[in-house]
N, C-alpha and C positions, 0 to 999 in steps of 0.2 A: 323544353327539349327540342334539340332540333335533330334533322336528320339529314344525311345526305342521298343522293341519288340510288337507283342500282344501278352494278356494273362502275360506278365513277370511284368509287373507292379502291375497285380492283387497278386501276391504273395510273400509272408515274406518267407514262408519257405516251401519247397518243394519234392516229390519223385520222380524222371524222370524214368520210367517207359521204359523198354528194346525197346518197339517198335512203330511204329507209324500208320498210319491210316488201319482201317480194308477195306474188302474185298466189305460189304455191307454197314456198316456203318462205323461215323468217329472214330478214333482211341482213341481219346479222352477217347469215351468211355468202353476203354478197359482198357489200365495202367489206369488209375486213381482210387486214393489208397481215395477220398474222399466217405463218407457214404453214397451220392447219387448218384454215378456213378455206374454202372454197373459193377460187378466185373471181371475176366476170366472166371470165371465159367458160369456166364451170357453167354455172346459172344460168349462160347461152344455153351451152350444150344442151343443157338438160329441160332447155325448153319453158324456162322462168320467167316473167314479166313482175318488173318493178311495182311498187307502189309507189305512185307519186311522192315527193315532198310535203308535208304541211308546214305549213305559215301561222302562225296562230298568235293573234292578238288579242287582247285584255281590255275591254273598255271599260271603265268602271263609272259609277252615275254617282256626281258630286253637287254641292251645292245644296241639301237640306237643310232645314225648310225651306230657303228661300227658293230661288232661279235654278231651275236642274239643268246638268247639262250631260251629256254622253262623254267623257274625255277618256283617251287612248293614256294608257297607265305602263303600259308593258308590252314586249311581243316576244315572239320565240321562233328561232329555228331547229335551229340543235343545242344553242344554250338562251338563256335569259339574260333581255337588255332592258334595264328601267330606265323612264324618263325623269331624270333629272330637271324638275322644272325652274330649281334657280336657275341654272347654268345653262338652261334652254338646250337641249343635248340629248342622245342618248349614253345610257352610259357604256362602258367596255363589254361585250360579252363576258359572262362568269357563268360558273354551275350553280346552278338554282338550290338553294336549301328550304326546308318546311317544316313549317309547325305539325307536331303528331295528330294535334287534337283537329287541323284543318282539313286535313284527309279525313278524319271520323266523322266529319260532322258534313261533310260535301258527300261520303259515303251515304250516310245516314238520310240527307234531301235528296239523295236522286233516288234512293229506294222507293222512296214516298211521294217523287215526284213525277213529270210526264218525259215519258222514254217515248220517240218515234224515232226506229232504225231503218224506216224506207219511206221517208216523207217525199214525197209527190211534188212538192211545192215548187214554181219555178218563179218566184219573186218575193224579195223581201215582205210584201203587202199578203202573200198567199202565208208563207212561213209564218208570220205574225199571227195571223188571223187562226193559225190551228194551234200555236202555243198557248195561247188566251184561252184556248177550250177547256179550261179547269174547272169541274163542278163547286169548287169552294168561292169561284170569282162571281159577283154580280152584274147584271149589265152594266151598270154603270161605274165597275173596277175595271170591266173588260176594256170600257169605252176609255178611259184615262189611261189605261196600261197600253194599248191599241198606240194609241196617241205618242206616249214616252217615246216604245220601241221605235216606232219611226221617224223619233228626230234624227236629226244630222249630227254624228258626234264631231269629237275635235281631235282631230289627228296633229301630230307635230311629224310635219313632212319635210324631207331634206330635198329639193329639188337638185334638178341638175343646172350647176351652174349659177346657183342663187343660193341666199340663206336661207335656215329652216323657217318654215311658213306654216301656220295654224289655220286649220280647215274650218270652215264656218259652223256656226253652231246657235246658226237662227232655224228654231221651229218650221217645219212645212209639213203640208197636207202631201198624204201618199197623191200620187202623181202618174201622166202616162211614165214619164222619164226616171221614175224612180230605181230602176238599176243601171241608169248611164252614170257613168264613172266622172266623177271630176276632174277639173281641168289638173288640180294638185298632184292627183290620184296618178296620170296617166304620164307626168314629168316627175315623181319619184323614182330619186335615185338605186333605190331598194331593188327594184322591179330588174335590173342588171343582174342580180346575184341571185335572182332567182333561175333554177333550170326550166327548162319547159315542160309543162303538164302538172306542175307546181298547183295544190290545192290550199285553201284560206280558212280556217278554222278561228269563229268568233266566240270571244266568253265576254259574257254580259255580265256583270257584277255590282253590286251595291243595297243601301239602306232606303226604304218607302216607307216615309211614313203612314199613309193610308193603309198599308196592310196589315191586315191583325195577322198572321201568320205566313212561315217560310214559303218562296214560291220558285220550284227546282224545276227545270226542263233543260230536257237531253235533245239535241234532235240531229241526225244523220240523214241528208239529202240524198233521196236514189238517184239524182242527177246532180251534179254540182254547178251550182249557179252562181253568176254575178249579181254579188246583193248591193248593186249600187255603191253607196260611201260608207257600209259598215265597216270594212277594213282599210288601211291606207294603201293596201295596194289593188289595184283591179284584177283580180285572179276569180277564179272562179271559187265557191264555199262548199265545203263537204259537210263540217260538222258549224254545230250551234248550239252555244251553252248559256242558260239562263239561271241568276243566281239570283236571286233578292227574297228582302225579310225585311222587319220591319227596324228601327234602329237599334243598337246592341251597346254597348260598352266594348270599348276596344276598334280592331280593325276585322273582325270577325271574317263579312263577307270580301273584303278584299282578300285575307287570305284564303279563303276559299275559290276567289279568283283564278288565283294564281295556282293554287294545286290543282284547278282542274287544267291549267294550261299547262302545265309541267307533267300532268298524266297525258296531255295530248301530243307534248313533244316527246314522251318515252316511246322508242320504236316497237318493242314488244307489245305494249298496250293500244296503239294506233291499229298493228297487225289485228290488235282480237276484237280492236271495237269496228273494225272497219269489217269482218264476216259474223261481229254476231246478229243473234234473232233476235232476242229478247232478253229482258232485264236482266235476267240471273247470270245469263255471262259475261252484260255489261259490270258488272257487281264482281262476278268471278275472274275479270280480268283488273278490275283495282283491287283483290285481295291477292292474287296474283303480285302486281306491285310491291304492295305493302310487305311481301314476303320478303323481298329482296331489299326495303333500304336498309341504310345502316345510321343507326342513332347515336349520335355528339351528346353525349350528357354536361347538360346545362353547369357554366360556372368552370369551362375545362378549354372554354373557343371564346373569342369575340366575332360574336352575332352579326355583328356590322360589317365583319370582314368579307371581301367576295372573291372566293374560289377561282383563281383563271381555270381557261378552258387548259385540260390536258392535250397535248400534240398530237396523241393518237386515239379514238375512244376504242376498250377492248371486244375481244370478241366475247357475245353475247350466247356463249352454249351453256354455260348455266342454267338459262333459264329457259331453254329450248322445250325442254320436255313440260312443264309448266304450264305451254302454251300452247303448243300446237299438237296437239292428240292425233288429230285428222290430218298431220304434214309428219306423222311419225315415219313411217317409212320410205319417204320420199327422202329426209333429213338422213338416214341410217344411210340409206342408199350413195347420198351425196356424199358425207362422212368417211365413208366407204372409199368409194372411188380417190378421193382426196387422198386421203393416210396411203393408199395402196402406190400412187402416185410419189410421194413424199419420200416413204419408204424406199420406192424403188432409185429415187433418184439421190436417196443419203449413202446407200449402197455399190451404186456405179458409178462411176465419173462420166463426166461428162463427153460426147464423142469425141472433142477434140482432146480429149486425155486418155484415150482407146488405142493399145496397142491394135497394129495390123499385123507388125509380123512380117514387114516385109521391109528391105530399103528406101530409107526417101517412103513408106507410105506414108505417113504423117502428113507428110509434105505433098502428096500428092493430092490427099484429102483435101488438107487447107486449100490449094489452088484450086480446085472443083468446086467445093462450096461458096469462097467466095468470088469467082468466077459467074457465079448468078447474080449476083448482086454489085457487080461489078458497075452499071449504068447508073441504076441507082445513086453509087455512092456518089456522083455527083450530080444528078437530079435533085437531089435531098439538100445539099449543100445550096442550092437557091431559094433561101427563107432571109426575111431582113433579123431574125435573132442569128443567123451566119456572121451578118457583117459586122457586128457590135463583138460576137467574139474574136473574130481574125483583131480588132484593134487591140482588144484585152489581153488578148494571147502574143499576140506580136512584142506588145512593152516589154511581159512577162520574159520572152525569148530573150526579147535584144539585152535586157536587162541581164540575166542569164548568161549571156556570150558575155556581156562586158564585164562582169567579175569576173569569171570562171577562166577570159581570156590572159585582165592582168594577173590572177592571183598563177595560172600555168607559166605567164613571163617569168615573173619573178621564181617560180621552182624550177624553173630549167636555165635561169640565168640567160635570157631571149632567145632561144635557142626554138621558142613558138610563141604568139604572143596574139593580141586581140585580135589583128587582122587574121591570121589562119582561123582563130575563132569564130570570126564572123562568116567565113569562106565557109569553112566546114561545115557549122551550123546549116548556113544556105543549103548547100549538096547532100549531106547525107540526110537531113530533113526532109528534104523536095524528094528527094530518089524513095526515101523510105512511103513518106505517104500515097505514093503510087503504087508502091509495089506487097504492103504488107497486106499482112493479116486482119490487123486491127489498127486502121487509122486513125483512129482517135490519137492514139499514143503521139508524144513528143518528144524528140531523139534530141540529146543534150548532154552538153558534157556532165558528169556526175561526182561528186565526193568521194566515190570508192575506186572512179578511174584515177581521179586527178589524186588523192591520196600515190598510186601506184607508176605514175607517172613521175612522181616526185622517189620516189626508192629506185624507180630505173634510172634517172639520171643521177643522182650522189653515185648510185651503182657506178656506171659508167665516167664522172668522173674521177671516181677514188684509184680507180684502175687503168684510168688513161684510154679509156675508151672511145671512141668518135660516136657522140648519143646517136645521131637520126638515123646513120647505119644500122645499125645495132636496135634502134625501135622498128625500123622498116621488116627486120627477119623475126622481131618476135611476134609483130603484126600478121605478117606469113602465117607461121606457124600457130596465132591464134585462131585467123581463119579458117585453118585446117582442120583444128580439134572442133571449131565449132561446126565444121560439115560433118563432122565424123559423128558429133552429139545428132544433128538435125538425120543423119542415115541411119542412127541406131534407137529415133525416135527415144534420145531421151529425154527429153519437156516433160514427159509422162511422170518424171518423176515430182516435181513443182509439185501433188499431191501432199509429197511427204513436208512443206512448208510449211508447219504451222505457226504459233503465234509467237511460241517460245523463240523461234527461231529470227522469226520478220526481228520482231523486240531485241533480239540479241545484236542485230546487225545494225539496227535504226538507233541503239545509245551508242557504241562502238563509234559508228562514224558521225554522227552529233558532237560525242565528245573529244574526236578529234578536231572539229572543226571550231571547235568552244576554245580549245585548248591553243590551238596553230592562233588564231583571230587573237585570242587575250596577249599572246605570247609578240607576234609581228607587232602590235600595238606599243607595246611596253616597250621592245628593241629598237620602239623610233623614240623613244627617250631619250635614249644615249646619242643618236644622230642629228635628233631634234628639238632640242632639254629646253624644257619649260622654260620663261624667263621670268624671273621674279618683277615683284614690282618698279616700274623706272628705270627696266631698261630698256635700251634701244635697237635690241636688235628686230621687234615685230612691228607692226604700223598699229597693232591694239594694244591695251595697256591690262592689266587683271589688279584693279585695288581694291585692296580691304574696308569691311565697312569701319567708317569712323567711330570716335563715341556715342557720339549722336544719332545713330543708327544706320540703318541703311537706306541709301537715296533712292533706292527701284521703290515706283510708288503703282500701285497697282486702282484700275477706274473699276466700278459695278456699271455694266449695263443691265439695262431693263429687259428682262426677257420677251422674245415675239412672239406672236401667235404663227409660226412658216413651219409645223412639223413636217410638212410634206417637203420641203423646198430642203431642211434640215436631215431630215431621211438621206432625201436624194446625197445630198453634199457628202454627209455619213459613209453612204457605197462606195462614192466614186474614191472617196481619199481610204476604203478600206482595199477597194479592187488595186488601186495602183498607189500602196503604199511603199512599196518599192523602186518603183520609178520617183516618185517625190522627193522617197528621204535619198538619194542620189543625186535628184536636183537642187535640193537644197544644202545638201554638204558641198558644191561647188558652188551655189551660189555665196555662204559663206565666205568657204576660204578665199573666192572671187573679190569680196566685198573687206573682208580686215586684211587681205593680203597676207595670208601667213604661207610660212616657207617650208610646206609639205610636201613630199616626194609623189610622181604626177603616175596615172597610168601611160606607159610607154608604149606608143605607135609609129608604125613607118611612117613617113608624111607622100609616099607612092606606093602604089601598087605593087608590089612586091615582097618576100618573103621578110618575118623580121629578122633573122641570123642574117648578115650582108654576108654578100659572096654567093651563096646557093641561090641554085634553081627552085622551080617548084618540081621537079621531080627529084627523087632519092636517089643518091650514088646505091648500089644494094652493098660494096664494100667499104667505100673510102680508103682508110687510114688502119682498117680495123682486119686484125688475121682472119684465114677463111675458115678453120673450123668453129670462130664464131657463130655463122652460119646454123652451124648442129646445135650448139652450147645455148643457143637464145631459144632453144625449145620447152629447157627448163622453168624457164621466168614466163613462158609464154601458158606452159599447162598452169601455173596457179593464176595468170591472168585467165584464161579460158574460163575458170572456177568462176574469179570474183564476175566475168563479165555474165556467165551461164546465170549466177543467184542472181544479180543487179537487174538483169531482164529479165527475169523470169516471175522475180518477186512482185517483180512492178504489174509484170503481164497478169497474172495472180488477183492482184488487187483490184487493176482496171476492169478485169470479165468478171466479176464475182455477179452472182444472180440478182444482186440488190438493184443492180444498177437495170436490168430488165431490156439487156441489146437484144435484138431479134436476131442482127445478122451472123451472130455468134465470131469467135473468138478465133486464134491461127498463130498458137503457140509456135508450130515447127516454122511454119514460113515466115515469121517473125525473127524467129533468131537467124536462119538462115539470113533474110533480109543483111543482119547486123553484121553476118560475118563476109556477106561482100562488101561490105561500106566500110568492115576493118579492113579489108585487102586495101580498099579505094584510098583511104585516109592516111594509110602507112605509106602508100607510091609515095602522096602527094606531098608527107609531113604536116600532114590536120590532125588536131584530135581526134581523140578516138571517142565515140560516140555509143550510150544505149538508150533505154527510155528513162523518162525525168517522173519521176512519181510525182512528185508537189504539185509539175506544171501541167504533165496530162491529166491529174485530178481537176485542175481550174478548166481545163480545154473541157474536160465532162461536163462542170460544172454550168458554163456558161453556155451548152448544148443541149440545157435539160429540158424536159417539155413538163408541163406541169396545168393543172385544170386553170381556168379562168374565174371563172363567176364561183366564187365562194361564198357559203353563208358567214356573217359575223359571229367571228371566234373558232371558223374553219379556217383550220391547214390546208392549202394547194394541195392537189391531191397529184403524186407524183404519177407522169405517164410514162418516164422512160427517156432514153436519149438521141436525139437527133443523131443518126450516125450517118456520118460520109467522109469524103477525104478532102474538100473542096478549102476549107476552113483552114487547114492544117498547112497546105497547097500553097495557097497565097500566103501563108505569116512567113514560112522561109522563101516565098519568093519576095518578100519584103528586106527578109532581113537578109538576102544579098544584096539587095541594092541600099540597105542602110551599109554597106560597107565603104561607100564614099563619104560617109558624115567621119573615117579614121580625123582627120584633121582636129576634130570639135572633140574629139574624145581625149584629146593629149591633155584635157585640163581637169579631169576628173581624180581627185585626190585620191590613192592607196589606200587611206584609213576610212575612207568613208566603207571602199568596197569590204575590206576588213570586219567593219560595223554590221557590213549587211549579213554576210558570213556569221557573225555570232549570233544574230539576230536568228537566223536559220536554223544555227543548231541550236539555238534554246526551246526556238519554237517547235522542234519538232521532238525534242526529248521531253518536253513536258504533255505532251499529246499523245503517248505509249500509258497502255494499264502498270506497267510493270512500276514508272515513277508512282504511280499512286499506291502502289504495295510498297515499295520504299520507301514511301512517307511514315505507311500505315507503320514499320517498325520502330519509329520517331515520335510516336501517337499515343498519349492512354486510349483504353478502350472505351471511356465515355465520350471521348473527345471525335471519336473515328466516323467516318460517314460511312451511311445506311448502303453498303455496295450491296449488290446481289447474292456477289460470289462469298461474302462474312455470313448469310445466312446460309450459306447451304456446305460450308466448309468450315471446318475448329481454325481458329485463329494461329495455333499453335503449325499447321498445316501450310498455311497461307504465308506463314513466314520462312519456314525451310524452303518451298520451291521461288521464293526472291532469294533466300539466300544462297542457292544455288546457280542462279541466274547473275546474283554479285561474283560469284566464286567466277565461273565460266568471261564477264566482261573484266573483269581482275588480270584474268590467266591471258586473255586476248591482249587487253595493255601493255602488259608485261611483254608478249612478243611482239609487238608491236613497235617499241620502245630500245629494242635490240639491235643488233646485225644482221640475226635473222627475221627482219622484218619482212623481209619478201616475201616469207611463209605463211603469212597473216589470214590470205583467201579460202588456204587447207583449211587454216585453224575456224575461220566460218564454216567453213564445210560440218566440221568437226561436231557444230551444234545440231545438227542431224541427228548424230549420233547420240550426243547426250538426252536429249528429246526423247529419242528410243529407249534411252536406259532408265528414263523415268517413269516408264510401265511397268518396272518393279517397286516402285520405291511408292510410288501413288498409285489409290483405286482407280477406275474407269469415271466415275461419277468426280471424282475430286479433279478430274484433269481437263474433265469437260466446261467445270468452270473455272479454272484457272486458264486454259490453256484451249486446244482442241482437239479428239480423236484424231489420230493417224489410220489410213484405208484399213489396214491388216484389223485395226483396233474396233473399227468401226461395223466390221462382216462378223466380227467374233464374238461382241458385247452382244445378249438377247437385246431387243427392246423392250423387254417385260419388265429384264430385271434395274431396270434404269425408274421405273413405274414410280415409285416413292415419290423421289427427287427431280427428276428429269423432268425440266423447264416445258416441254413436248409431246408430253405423255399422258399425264395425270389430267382429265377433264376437271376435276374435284379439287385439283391441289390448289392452295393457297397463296400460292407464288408463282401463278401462271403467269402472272402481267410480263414474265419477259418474252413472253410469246408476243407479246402487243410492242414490244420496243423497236422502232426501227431498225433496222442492220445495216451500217454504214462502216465503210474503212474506222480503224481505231487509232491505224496509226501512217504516220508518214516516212516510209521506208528509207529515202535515202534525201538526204538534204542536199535539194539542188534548185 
């Protein structure tokens, strides 16, 4: 029978957290990255010191009868890595599993054996000589055991720089030198990923045959000492565990080894052996353990299989009460403060979502607040992880302008085209990161502009319209509405944004963009028809395989040993897999010469419509009450551009992401709506923020811990915020607007490609396609979602089916003459959202969906108590408290 950990069963997926139990209370509640744990800041506050990390190594004594020797078998941090000694190795971190009977029976020897919890000892030679003090040993078992403990084991050390290297394991007499560290010891690479103040806990293990019976010692150093080469890294030792007997059948005392260093890596048990007095709590703290694992009945697992480590480990309040009797109040206290915290902060919005009640306050706020932090944002911006994202992001950009520029040529029939693309890009990007709220953000043309951009020109020219007049006054008048939203402080509504909603907008414009790309593709059929075999009109030929099979003959290479080198390769062609597959669809069509239709640029600096200026006629050609008439088209544009920023704005502040300098909803839009005035003078795009690409800009900003134990997660810090980064990629990508020339030879269908590419990837990344799989699905076949155990299947299907009915009803208008009403009709799912607080419980929408404000002050927390992922300390399905909180989906394909 075996068993798995505590606490490892509670959790799918997890963050293991640098350290382990605090000073006054359990550790638990310190790393834990869950929304009801305590954070570091807490643990400060309240005046908490850590408890070091332990290191804890395995030596186990090999070689009976013949040559004994001390070899390094195992170690631990937070999980379990064996040495692998064909393969000269360690192996992967996993979660350690155990025999029941190996706990009972290590139970059992330290009962019976010597317990010292404030041993004095300040050298391996002193330690020794008081473990041997066993009434059942004779002098002359003391003098041979004496002897043993003090050889030199054999570590298998990973130097820096070198291969692993085996520590000697010739016999020596205790010595002055015997806690000087080896030279091995002191170039292990390990010793990086330890934190400082990092302690070394040794377990001795193995079969004697000179002893007629078992010989168990515990011992906890009142000082922690360097014991020389007992462990492979030179840290100082806390604890020391001695296991031998005489030989057995089976692996006996190795497993016994190993449970007591798997009792030493359990945070709770470290917490109780590290303050107790005496045996019965040593004892009282592995029956404790023992409480909590959970047992794999044999004949049901493969034993051999090893557990990876989970990405987050959970929080540890289960077993709180269990363990710290004399940290009870202090724990209630902390608890306390937390939830009261929590509470109050699910309840209010956040300040920058605070009515004031006055014009322009909003706005006034956001310039005050980030007015302090104004120096900063580019102080901060001088780290060398800045300049690796400006390159990142820059590609990202330019890449961006280059599609988004032909794909506008081509719907406005040149009337704007990559060069205003690359212009506007530069200007409204460089003006924005100066001037917003939240500079991370990356202002870009977007799917739900350019969608809208494409209905104002057929508009105009079905009608005989002059477009760029007629876009110059709706631009006007969008700017308008949007100062009129930023005076009436309404951003504050973005609360009411839930997920129904993001989801409803993110398939919508995905599957326009699936649809438009599949569709442009296919219509260069007809213009540019396949050629069958042996003709002449391509410089490549497409023949069929023969009888004989087919000539592509494919080689095996030999796999290398370069993971690292492989890794690397891995990032770079995933970070700019867009820019690649760009270069290589011209390098193709470059290379068979095929006769594809090109992206179109000026080959001067100049507007691409010939004849015009860069600034707008404001009439031309076009009557004056037009003027008034483009205010219409203008308020459902203000709509679509209000949700597009706002949703993005939304996503980027969300608390996961952990900005200090906080967020600036109002001054943000406002930002937009002079860059629409700016962009309509000049005939550039029109511009809001790019979800996709300011999630990369975050992404490549992130700060995250260094020195990890093996089979630890980075433990996230938070994100570099400044505006330096953002500064330079659009002052980049105006002066990439001299490379127009080089860009004439980039094929149409590549950018097409990339466009499909975009909306697949981002419709497949929404929960809602995984609920519309799920109606495609038997129920045996269906994956273990959260939201299936806590909702009737029957439930889970009507609120998708209502969400089909709703992207249905959008198509449909979409697909019309009244197209142009499309942004209302997003509006509209607002509404619907609202109307599904009658149709579903509060509990069923929480996990389908999300409470809206109203919904959220009105729901008790009590009565949530059963189910509620947040609630219940007892429930069973806490672990989504332990799941990271990361965007789910990607708003708008850009």
């Amino acid at each position: 029978t075996k068993m798995k950990l505590p606490d490892q069963e509670e959790s799918e997926s997890s963050n293991a957290h640098e350290n382990v139990p605090v000073e006054e209370l359990d550790s638990s509640l310190g790393p834990s990255t869950s929304p009801d744990g305590p954070s570091d800041t807490d643990i400060r506050e309240l005046g908490i010191c850590k408890d070091p990390l332990l290191f804890i190594q395995l030596n186990e004594l090999l070689g009976w009868p013949q040559e004994l020797e001390w070899r390094e078998t195992g170690r631990w941090m937070l999980f379990e890595e064996k040495l692998e000694v064909g393969a000269g190795r360690w192996s992967a971190p996993h979660v350690p599993t155990l025999a029941l009977p190996s706990l009972q029976q290590l139970r059992s020897l330290l009962s019976q054996g010597l317990v010292l919890l404030n041993c004095p000892a300040q050298s391996l030679l002193e330690l020794v000589e008081q473990v041997i003090q066993v009434e059942s040993l004779s002098p002359e078992l003391r003098g041979q055991l004496q002897a043993l403990l003090l050889q030199r084991p054999r570590h298998h050390i990973q130097t820096r720089g070198t291969r692993p290297c085996w520590g000697s394991t010739h016999p020596r007499k205790a010595s002055h030198d015997e806690n000087v560290p080896l030279k091995e010891q002191c170039q292990n690479s390990l010793i990086q990923k330890l934190p400082p103040r990092a302690e070394a806990a040794a377990v001795l293990a193995g079969e004697l045959g000179f002893l007629a019976q078992p010989l168990g010692a515990f011992v906890r150093l009142r000082d922690p000492v360097v014991l020389g080469p007992l462990t492979e890294v030179p840290i100082p030792s806390r604890f020391f565990c001695l296991l031998l007997g005489p030989p057995t059948h089976g692996r006996g005392y190795h497993e016994m080894g190993r449970a007591a260093a798997v009792l030493l890596s359990d945070l709770q048990f470290q917490w109780s052996v590290r303050r107790a007095s005496n045996l019965q709590d040593l004892l009282a703290a592995l029956d404790a353990f023992l409480e909590r694992v959970t047992v794999l009945p044999p004949g049901r697992w493969d034993s051999t299989a090893r557990i990876p480590p989970p990405k987050c480990l959970p929080f540890q309040h289960k077993r709180l009460p269990l363990q710290m009797q004399e940290a009870k109040d202090l724990f209630f206290l902390c608890r306390a403060h937390t939830e009261d915290r929590h509470s109050h902060e699910s309840h209010e919005p956040s300040p920058e979502l605070q009515r004031t009640g006055r014009l322009f306050g909003g706005l006034a706020q956001d310039v005050r607040r980030k007015a302090l932090w104004y120096p900063s944002d580019f102080l901060d911006g001088l780290h060398p992880q800045c300049f690796s994202a400006v390159l990142y992001i820059y590609l990202a950009t330019v890449t961006n302008a280059i599609t988004f520029g032909g794909l506008l040529g081509d719907a406005t029939e040149g009337a704007q085209g990559v060069l205003e693309s690359f212009l506007g890009t530069a200007l409204a990007g460089a003006a924005f990161c100066l001037m917003a709220g939240q500079p991370l953000t990356i202002l870009s043309s977007t799917g739900p502009v350019l969608v809208f951009e494409r209905l104002l020109f057929s508009f105009s020219r079905d009608y005989s319209l002059d477009y760029l007049p007629f876009r110059l006054w709706v631009g006007i008048w969008v700017a308008t509405f949007c100062l009129v939203l930023v005076a009436t402080e309404a951003s504050v509504l973005v609360r009411y944004f839930t997920r129904f909603t993001e989801e409803g907008f993110c398939a919508l414009i995905s599957l326009i963009f699936i649809y438009d790309a599949l569709g442009k593709m296919l219509n260069l059929t007809r213009t540019y028809p396949i050629q069958r075999p042996g003709s002449p009109a391509y410089g490549c030929f497409c023949q069929y395989p023969v009888p004989g099979g087919n000539e592509s003959q494919w080689t095996r290479t030999k796999p290398k040993d370069r993971d690292d080198l492989l890794s690397m390769v891995r990032k770079v062609l995933s970070d700019f897999s867009s820019v690649l597959a760009i270069l290589l669809g011209c390098g193709l069509d470059a290379f068979l010469g095929l006769a594809t239709p090109k992206l179109m640029v000026p080959r001067e600096f100049k507007p691409t419509l010939p004849g015009r200026g860069w600034l707008v006629s404001p009439f031309g050609a076009n009557p004056w009450w037009l003027t008034v008439a483009a205010a219409l088209p203008a308020l459902l544009l203000s709509i679509l551009i209000f949700m597009d920023q706002q949703i993005t704005a939304v996503i980027l502040n969300r608390k996961e992401y952990r900005l200090r300098k906080g967020a600036g909803f109002h001054l943000d839009l406002f930002c937009v709506a002079v860059l629409m005035l700016l962009t309509s003078v000049l005939g550039l795009p029109w511009y809001v923020s790019a979800t996709v690409i300011s999630l990369a800009h975050m992404d490549s900003l992130r700060r995250e811990s260094r020195d990890c134990a093996p089979g630890e997660a980075p433990s996230f810090l938070g994100i570099r915020e400044q505006r330096l980064t953002g500064l330079v990629v659009f002052i980049l990508t105006g002066v990439s607007i001299f490379l127009a020339p080089v860009l004439k030879f980039i094929p149409m269908p590549v950018l097409y490609g990339i466009f499909l590419y975009m909306g697949v990837a981002a419709l497949s990344s929404i929960q809602f396609m995984k609920r519309v799989k799920l109606l495609l699905m038997p129920a045996k076949h269906q994956p273990d979602l959260l939201l299936l155990r806590h909702v009737p299947l029957s439930r889970v299907h009507l609120f998708t089916a209502i969400q089909l009915a709703c992207l249905g009803l959008l198509w449909i208008i979409k697909s019309t003459p009244a197209a142009i009403i499309f942004p209302l009709m997003l509006l509209g799912l607002v509404g619907v959202r609202k109307a599904l607080e009658w149709v579903f419980s509060p509990q069923e929408l929480l996990w389908l969906d999300e409470l809206m404000p109203e919904e959220e002050r009105s729901t008790p927390e009590k009565g949530l108590e059963p189910e509620h992922p947040f609630s219940g300390y007892a429930s069973e399905d806490s672990e989504l408290m332990y799941q990271p909180k990361f965007p789910e989906i990607n708003i708008s394909v850009n």
